[in-house]
C-alpha positions in Angstrom: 10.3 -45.0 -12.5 10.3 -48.9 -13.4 7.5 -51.4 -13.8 7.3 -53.7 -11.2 4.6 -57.0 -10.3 1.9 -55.4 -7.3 3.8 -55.6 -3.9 3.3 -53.6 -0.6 7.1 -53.0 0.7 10.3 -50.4 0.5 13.6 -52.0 0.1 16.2 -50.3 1.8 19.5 -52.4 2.3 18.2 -55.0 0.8 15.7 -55.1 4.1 11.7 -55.2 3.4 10.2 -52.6 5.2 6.4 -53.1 5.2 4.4 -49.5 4.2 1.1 -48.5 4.5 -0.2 -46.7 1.7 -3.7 -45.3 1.7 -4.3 -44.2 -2.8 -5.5 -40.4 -1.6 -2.3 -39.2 0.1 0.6 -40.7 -2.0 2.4 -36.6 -1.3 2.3 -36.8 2.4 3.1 -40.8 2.8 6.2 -39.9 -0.2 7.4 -37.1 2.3 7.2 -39.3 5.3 8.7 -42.1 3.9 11.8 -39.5 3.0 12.2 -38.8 6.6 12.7 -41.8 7.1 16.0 -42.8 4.7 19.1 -40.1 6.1 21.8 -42.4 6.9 19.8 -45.2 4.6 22.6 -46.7 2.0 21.2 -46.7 -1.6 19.3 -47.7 -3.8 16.1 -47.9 -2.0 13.2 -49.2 -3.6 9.6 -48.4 -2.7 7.4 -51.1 -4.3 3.8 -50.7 -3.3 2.0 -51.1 -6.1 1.1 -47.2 -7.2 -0.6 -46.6 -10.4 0.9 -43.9 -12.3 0.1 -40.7 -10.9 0.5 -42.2 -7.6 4.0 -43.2 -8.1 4.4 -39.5 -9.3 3.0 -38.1 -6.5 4.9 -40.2 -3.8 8.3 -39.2 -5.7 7.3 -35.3 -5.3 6.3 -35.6 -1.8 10.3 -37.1 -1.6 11.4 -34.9 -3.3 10.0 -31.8 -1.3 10.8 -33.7 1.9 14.6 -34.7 0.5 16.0 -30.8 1.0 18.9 -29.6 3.5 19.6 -26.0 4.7 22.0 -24.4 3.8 25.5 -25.6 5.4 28.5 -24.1 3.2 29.1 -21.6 5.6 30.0 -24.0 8.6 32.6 -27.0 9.0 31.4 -30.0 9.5 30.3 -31.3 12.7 29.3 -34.6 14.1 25.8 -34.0 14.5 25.6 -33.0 10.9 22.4 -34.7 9.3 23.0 -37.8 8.1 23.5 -38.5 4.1 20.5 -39.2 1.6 20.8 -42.4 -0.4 22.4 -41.8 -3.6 18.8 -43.2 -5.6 15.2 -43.7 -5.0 13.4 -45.8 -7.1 9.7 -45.7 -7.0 8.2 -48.4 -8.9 5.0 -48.8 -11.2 3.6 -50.7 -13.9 3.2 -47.6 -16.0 6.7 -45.9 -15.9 6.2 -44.1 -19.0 3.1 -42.5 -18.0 4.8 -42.0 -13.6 7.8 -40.0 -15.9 6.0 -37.8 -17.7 3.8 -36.8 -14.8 6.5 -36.4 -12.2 8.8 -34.7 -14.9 6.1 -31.8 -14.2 6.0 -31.9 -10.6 10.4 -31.9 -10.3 10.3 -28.3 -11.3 7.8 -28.0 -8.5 10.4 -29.0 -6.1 13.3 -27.1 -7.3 11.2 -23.9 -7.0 10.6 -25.0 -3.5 14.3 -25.4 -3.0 15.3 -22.3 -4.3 12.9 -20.2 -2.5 13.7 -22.2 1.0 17.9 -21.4 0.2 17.0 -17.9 -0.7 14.9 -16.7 2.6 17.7 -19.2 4.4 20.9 -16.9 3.0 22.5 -14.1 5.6 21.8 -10.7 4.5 25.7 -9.8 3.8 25.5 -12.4 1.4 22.4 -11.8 -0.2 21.1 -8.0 -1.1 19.3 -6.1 -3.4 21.6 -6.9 -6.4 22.4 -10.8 -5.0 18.4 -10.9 -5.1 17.8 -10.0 -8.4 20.8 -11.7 -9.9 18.7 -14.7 -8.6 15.9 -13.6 -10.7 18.5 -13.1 -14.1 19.2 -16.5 -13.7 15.7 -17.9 -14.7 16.6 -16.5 -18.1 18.2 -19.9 -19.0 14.8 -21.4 -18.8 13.4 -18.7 -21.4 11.9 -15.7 -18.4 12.2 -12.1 -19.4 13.7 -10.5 -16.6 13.9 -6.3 -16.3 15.6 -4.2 -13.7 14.0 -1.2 -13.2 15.6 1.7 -10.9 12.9 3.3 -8.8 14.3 6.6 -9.1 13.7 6.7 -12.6 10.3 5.5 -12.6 8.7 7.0 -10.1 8.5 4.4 -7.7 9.4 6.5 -4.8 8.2 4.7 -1.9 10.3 1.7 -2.6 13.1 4.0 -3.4 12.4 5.9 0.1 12.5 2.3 2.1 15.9 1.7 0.5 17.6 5.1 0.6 19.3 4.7 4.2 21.1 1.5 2.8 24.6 1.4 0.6 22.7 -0.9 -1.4 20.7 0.3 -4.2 16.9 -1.1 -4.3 15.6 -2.4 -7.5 11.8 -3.2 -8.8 12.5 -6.6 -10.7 9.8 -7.9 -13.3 9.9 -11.7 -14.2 7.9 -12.5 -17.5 7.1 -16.1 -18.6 5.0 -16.3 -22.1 3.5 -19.6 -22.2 0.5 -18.4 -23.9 -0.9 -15.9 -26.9 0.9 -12.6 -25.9 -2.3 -11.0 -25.8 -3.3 -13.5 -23.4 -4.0 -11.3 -19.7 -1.2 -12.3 -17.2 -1.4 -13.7 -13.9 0.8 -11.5 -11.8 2.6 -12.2 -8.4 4.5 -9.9 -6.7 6.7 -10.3 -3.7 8.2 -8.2 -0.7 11.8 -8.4 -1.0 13.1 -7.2 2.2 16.5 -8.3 1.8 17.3 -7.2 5.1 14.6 -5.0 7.8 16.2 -3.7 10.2 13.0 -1.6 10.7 15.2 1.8 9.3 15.3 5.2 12.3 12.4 2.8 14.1 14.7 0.4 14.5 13.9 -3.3 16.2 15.3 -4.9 19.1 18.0 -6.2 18.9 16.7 -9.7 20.1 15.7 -12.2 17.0 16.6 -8.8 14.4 19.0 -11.8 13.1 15.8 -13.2 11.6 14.6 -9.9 9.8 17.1 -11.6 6.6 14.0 -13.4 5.3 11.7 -10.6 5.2 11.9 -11.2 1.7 10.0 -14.2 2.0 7.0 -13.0 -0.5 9.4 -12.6 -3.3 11.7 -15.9 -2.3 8.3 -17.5 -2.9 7.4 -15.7 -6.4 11.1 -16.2 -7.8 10.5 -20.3 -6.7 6.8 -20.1 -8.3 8.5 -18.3 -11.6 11.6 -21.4 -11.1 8.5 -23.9 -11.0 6.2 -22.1 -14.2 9.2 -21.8 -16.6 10.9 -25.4 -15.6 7.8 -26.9 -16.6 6.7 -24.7 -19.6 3.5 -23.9 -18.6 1.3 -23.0 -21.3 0.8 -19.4 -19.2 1.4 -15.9 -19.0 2.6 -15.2 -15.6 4.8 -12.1 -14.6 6.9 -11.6 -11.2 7.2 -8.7 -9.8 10.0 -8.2 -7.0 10.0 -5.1 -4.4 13.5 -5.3 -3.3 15.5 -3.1 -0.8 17.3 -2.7 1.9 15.9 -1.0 5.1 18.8 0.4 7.2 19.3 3.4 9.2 21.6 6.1 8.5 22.2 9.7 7.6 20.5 8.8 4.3 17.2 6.8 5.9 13.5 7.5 5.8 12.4 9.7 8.6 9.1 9.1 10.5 7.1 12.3 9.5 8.8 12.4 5.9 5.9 12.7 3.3 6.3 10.7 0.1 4.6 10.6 -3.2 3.5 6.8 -4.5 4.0 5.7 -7.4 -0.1 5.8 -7.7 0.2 9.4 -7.0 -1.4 9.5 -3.2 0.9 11.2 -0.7 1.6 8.9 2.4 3.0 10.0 5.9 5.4 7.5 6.8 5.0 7.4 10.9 7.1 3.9 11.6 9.3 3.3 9.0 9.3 -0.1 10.0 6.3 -0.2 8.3 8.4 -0.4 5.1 6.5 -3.5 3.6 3.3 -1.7 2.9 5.1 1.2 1.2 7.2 -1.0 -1.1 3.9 -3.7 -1.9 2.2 -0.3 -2.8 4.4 0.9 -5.4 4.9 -2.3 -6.9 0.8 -3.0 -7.2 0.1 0.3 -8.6 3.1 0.0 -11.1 1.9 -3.5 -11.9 -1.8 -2.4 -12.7 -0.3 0.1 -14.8 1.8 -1.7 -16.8 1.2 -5.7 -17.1 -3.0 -5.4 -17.3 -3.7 -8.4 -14.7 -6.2 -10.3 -15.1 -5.2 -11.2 -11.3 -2.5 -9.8 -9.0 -1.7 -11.4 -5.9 0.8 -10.3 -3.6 2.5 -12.7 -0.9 5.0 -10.8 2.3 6.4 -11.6 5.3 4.2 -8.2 5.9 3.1 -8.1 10.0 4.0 -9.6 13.0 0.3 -9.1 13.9 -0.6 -12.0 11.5 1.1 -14.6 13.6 -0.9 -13.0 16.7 -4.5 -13.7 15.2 -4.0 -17.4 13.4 -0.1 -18.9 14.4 2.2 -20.6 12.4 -0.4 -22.8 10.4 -2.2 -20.3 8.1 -1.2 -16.9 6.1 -3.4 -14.4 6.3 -5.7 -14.3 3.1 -7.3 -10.9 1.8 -8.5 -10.9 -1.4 -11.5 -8.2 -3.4 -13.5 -10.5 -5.0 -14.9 -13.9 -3.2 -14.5 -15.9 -6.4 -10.3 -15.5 -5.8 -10.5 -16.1 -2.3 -12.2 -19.2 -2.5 -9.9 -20.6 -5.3 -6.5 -19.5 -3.2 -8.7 -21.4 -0.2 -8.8 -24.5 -2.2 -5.2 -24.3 -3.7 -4.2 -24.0 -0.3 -5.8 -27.0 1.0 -4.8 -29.7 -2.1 -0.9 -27.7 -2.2 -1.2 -28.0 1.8 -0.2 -24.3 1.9 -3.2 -23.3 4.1 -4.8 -19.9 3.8 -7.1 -18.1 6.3 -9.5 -15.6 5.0 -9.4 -12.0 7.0 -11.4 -9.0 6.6 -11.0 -6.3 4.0 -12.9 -3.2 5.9 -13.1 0.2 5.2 -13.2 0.8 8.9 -9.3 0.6 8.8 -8.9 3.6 7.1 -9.9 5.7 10.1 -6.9 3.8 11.7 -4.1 5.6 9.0 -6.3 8.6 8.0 -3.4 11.4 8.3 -4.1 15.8 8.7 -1.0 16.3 6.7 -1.1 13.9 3.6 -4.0 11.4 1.8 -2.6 8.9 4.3 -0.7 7.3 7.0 1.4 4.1 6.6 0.0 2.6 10.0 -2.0 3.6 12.9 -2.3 2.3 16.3 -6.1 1.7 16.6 -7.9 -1.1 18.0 -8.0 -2.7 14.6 -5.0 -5.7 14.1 -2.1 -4.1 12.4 -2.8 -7.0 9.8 -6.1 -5.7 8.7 -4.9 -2.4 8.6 -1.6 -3.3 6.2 -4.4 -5.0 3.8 -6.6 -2.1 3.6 -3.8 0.3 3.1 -2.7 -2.0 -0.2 -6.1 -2.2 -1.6 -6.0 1.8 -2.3 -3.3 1.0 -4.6 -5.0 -1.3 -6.6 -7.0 -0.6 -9.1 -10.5 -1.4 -8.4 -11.1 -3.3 -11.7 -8.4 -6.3 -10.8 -9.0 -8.8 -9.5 -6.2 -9.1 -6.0 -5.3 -11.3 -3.4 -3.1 -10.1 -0.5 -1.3 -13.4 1.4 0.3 -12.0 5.0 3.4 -14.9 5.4 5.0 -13.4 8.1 3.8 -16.9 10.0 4.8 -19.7 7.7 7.5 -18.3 6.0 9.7 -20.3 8.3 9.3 -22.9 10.7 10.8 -23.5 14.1 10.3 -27.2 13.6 10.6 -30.0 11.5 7.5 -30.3 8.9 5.8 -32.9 6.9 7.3 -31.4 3.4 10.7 -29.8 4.8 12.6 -29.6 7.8 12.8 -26.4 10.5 13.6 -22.9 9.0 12.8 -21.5 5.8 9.4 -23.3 4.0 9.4 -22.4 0.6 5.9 -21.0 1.8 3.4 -19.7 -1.3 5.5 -21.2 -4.5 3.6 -24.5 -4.8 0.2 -22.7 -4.6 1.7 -19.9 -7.1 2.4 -23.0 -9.6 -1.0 -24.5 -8.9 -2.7 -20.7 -9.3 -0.8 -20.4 -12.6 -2.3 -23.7 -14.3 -1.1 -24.8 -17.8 
């Protein structure tokens, strides 16, 4: 950031490029702006006379708009995008005061990054240990991370999801202490579906390719942990990873296998590519065991059902208490990660009721599978937290260009997470 005398132009090439700039949406006009500069040379200069926090808030909307899939495992090809300029300057007549404020957003961004290259990576490349090597690495910025094996710990739905695959699964827990340790944490966890192939019920083979970023709830809770600890939020916040693999194999889940939770309840697994609710449960049980929330909020790629009832511009939002629900709903709208309240209803359970165990982990009934998945999850919880349930499965990704990011993996849930967290 550098001072500069009121003006009302970008600069690119040495070029004036006249800018409209309304002083309520500096993000989105910051993000459209960097749509704009591929195949610009640098430096650019935007010069439109921003107070501080504006200037800040036009840099971050660059800097979320300013990211690239990932390409290292292709040559290069002419119709490669073209090249960023090598600086942006965004000027002010406060630079002090634009630093300081966009030195908290940056980490924001990277979060964003991360959780976009992580959904983006091919599932030979990226598994259960590739996953939660990606958590170990936020220890450089001072998170806590554990391993935990859910053999040992009694976790044995996530273990039962994971147990047709070569590839061990693993229950990873993310601590950042930015407040008084007795302080209650805010707790995320995250689906971490590494691969679904949907196990013995397995899924056509058409689009199964896109089943590597069905660990697109924990992508955006190792993104939201990147964002908390790069910016030493004065917080406690843990994440909470449910990863695995689910394959078939002589080793896989069977429909009609019966397996204890974590929580204790028995559940009848009838379509193991069901898997997300069974891993989510283990991990929220576990969680209001061990970490005493004082709230839990969950985000998965969890149903295809979701993307039936509201598309590809709102997750699905269940949450126990109307006091969270309505702060996620207004999170949503300033982070522009939009949320869509849903019903919690005991009328699901009828739908996964089961004669052989406490329950099912689906039904078929006129209820949308959506609904159901939410209900299912809220018997795991305990009924003194308050918990959130965000279904992703339709904005996880994008088959199209967007204001903050272009087609494919969104980064989806980690700037609310970071708002959600505060400090």
């Amino acid at each position: 950031m550098v001072a500069a005398e009121a003006a009302s132009r970008v600069l690119i090439a040495h070029q004036p490029v006249l800018v409209e700039l309304t002083k309520d949406d500096p993000r989105p006009r910051g993000a459209a702006l960097a749509a704009l500069l591929p195949g610009c040379p640098g430096p650019v200069l935007v010069d439109l006379a921003l107070s501080a926090a504006d200037a800040a808030q036009l840099a971050y909307g660059l800097a979320l708009r300013a990211y690239r899939p990932l390409g290292k495992y292709r040559a290069p090809a002419d119709d490669d995008p073209l090249p960023w300029p090598d600086r942006v300057l965004v000027l002010t007549d406060a630079p002090e005061a634009a630093q300081s404020l966009f030195d908290r957003l940056l980490p924001v961004a990277a979060g964003v990054h991360l959780a976009r290259d992580l959904v983006a990576e091919p599932g030979n490349h990226l598994g259960p240990a590739e996953l939660a090597a990606q958590a170990q690495a936020l220890e450089s910025l001072g998170v806590s991370v554990e391993l935990l094996d859910p053999t040992v710990h009694g976790l044995n739905l996530l273990a039962a999801v994971g147990q047709g695959s070569t590839r061990a699964p693993i229950l990873a827990v993310l601590r950042w202490q930015g407040s008084a340790a007795d302080d209650k944490p805010l707790v995320l966890v995250g689906k971490g579906l590494t691969f679904d192939s949907g196990g013995l019920s397995i899924k056509p083979a058409e689009h199964m390719e896109e089943m590597k970023g069905d660990m697109g709830g924990a992508a955006a809770v190792l993104g939201a942990m990147r964002a908390i600890a790069g910016r030493k939020a004065k917080a406690n916040v843990v994440g909470v990873l449910a990863i695995a693999e689910n394959m078939p194999g002589g080793g896989a889940l069977r429909p009609g296998d019966i397996i204890r939770s974590y929580k204790g309840l028995t559940v009848e697994v009838v379509d193991t590519d069901a898997e997300g609710r069974l891993v989510l449960a283990d991990a929220l049980a576990w969680a209001c065991d061990h970490l005493r929330p004082a709230l839990l909020v969950d985000a998965a790629t969890l149903t295809g059902a979701v993307v039936r009832v509201l598309g590809r511009h709102h997750a699905g939002l269940y949450a126990n208490r109307d006091t969270l629900a309505a702060r996620l709903l207004k999170l949503g709208v300033a982070e522009a990660e939009l949320l869509w309240r849903l019903p919690l209803s005991a009328r699901c359970d009828d739908d996964f009721r089961s004669d052989v165990a406490d329950w099912k982990n689906c039904g078929w009934g006129a209820v949308p599978d959506n609904d159901d998945a939410a209900r299912f999850l809220q018997h795991f919880v305990a009924a003194k937290v308050p918990w959130a349930h965000l279904d992703i499965a339709g904005t996880a990704e994008a088959d199209e260009d967007q204001l903050y990011g272009p087609k494919g993996a969104t980064g989806f849930g980690v700037r609310l997470f970071d708002a959600l967290a505060g400090g």
